[in-house]
VMD Tcl script that draws the C-alpha trace (Angstrom):
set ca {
  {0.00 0.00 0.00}
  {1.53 3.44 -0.57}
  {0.26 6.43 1.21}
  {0.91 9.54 -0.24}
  {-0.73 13.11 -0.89}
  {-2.31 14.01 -3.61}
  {-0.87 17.30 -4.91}
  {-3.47 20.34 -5.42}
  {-3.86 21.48 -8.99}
  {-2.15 24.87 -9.79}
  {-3.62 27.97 -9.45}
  {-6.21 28.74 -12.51}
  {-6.84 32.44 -12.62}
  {-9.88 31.30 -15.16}
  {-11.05 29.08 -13.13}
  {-15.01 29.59 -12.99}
  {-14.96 28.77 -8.87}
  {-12.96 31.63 -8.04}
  {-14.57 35.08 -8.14}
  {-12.88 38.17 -8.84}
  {-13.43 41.37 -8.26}
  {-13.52 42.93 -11.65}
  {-12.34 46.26 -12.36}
  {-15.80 48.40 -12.91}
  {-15.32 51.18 -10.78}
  {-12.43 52.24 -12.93}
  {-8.68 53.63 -11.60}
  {-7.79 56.33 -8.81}
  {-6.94 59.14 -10.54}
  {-5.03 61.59 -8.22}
  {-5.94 65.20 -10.46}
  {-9.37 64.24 -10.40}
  {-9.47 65.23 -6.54}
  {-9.70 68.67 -5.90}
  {-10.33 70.83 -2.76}
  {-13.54 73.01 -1.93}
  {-12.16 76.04 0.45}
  {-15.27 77.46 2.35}
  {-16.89 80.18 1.15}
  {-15.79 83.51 1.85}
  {-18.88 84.27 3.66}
  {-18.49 81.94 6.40}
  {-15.33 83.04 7.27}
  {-16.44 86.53 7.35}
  {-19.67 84.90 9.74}
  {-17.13 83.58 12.17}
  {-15.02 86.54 12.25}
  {-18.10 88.48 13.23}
  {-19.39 86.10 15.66}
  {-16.15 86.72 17.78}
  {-16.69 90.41 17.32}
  {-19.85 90.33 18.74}
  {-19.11 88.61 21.97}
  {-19.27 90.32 25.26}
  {-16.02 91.20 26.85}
  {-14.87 88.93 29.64}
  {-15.16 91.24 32.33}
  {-18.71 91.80 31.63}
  {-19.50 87.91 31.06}
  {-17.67 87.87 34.84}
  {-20.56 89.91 36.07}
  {-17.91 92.89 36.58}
  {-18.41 96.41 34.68}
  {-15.89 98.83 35.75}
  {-17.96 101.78 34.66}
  {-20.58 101.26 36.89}
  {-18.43 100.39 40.09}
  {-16.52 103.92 39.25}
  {-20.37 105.43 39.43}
  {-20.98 103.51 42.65}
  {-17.58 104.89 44.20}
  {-18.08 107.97 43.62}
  {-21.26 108.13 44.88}
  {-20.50 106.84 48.20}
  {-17.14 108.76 48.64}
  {-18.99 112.03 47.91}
  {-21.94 110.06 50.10}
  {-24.43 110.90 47.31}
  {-27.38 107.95 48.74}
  {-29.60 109.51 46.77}
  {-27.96 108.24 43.66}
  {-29.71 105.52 41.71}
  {-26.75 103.54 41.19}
  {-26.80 102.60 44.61}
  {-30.28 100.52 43.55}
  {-28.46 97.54 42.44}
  {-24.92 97.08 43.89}
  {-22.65 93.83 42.36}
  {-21.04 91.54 44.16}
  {-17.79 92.17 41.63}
  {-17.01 95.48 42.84}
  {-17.69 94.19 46.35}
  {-14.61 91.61 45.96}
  {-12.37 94.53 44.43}
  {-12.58 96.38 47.32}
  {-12.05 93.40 49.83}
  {-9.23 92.56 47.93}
  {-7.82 95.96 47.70}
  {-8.09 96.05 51.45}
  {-6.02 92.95 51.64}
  {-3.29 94.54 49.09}
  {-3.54 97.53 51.28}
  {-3.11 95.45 54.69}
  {0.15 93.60 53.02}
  {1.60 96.91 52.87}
  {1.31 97.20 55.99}
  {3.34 94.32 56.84}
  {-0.29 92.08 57.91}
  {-1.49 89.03 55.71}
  {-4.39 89.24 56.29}
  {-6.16 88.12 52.79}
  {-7.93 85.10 54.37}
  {-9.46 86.92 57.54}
  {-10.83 89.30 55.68}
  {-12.33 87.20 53.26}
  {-13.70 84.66 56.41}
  {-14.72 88.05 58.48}
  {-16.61 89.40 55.71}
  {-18.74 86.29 55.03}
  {-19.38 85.53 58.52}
  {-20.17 89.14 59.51}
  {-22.70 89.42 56.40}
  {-24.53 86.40 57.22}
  {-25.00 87.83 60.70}
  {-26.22 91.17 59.56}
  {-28.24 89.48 56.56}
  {-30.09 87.81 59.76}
  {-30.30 90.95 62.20}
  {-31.64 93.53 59.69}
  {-34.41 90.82 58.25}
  {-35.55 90.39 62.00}
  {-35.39 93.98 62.48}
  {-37.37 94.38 59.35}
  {-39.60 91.89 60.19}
  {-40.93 93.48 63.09}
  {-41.85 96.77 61.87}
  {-43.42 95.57 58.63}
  {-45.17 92.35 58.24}
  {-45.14 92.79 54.20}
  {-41.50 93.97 53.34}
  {-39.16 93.34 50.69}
  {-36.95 90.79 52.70}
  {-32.83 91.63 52.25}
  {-31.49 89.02 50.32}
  {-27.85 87.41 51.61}
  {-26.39 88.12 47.89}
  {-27.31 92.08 48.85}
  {-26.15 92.19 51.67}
  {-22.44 90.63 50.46}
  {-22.61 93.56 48.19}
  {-23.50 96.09 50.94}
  {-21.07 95.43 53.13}
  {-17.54 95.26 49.99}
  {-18.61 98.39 49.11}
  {-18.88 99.71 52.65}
  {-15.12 98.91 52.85}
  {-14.13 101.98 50.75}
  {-13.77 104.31 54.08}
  {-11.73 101.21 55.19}
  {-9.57 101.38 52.61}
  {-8.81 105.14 52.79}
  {-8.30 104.46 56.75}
  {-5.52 101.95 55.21}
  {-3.84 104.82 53.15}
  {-4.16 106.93 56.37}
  {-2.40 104.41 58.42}
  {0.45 103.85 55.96}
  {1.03 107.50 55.38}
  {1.20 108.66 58.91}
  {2.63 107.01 62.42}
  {0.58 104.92 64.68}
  {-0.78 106.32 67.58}
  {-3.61 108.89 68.97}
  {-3.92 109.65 65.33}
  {-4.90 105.98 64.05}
  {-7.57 105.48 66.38}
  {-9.19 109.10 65.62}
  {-9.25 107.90 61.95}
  {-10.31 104.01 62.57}
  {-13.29 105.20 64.58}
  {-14.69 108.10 62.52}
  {-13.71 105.39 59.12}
  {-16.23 102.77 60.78}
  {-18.84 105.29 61.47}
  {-18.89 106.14 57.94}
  {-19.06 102.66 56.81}
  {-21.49 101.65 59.18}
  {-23.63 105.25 58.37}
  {-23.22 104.26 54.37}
  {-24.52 100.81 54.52}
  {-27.12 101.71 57.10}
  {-28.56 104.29 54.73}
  {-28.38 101.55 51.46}
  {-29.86 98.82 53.17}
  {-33.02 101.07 54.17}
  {-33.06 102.49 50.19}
  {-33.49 98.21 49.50}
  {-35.46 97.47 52.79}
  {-38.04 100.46 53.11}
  {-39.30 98.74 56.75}
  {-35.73 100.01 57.82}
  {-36.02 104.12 56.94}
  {-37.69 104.24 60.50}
  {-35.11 102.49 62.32}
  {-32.31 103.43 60.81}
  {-30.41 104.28 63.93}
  {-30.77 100.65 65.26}
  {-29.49 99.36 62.24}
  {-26.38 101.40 63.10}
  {-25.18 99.08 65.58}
  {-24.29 95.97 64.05}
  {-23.12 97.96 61.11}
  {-20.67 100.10 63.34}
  {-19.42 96.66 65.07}
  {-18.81 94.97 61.85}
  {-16.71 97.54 60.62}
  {-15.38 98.84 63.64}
  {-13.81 94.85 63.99}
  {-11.99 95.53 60.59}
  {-11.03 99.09 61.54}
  {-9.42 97.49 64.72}
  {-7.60 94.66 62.18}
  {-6.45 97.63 59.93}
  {-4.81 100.07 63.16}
  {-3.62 96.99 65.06}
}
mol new
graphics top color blue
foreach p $ca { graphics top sphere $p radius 0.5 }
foreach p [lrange $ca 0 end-1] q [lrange $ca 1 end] { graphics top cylinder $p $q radius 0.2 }
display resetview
């Protein structure tokens, strides 16, 4: 008996079990491709779409216009100014911050106090004034805690010229004289805006005075000493 392996035939390219893929969709011919730029009108579209956004300090919420307005209005204590309406909370963290800056040169770091004393102390007086204003009106326009944030920043501005005070002259009698009559102001300027939001405060404006004159008298003391 022989064994043995049968040999496969050799490759047929006619063969009629094979099928090939024939040649129908014709060659690849490389200067038949050519490239479409986009239309000069959509580039001119996206140019203006970039021109049209808002700057960045304004999609921050912060429009330096308006806190120059709002400055000047409570360093020349204008509180009848209608700017004083609608205070931001950007202008508010300028002013903390330049406070801090201000307090550095001073030789104090004092960037995360201030920040921790400022959110403390306006929760506080967010919940004093609305109890206060509760009981003389029962239908008031309650003070919101995002107001009062706002109130107190921008009642830092007498702070911060008591800062420039204390780094221009010597500490002593002097500093105190300015750190008290600085609080009053602040305390006297935010009284006065949180009874042009709160209208159940006009008539007690002078008991609103106290927690206003303690919060700021606590950063006054931070400031002299």
């Amino acid at each position: 008996m022989e064994f043995g392996m049968k040999q496969p035939n050799s490759f047929n390219s006619n063969s009629s079990n094979v099928e090939w893929y024939s040649g129908a969709a014709g060659t690849y011919n490389p200067s038949s491709y050519q490239y479409a730029p986009p239309p000069a009108a959509s580039a001119s579209a996206y140019s203006n779409s970039f021109e049209d956004e808002p700057p960045l300090l304004e999609e921050l919420g912060i429009d330096i216009p308006s806190i120059l307005l709002k400055t000047k209005a409570i360093l020349l204590h204008q509180m009848k100014s209608d700017t004083l309406d609608d205070l931001d909370f950007g202008g508010a963290l300028i002013f903390l911050l330049l406070l801090g800056g201000l307090h550095l040169l001073l030789g104090k770091m004092h960037f995360g106090v201030l920040l921790g004393w400022s959110v403390v102390q306006s929760v506080v007086l967010w919940f004093v004034v609305n109890q206060i204003a509760s009981n003389e009106a029962a239908e008031h326009r309650a003070l919101d805690l995002y107001s009062c944030c706002c109130i107190v920043g921008y009642g830092m501005l007498p702070l911060i010229v008591l800062s420039v005070g204390v780094l221009l002259t010597p500490k002593g009698p002097v500093s105190a004289v300015l750190a008290i009559l600085a609080a009053a102001w602040s305390a006297v300027t935010a009284a006065k805006v949180l009874a042009r939001i709160s209208h159940a405060l006009a008539e007690v404006r002078s008991l609103v005075l106290v927690p206003c004159f303690l919060l700021y008298g606590s950063f006054a003391l931070l400031t002299v000493y």
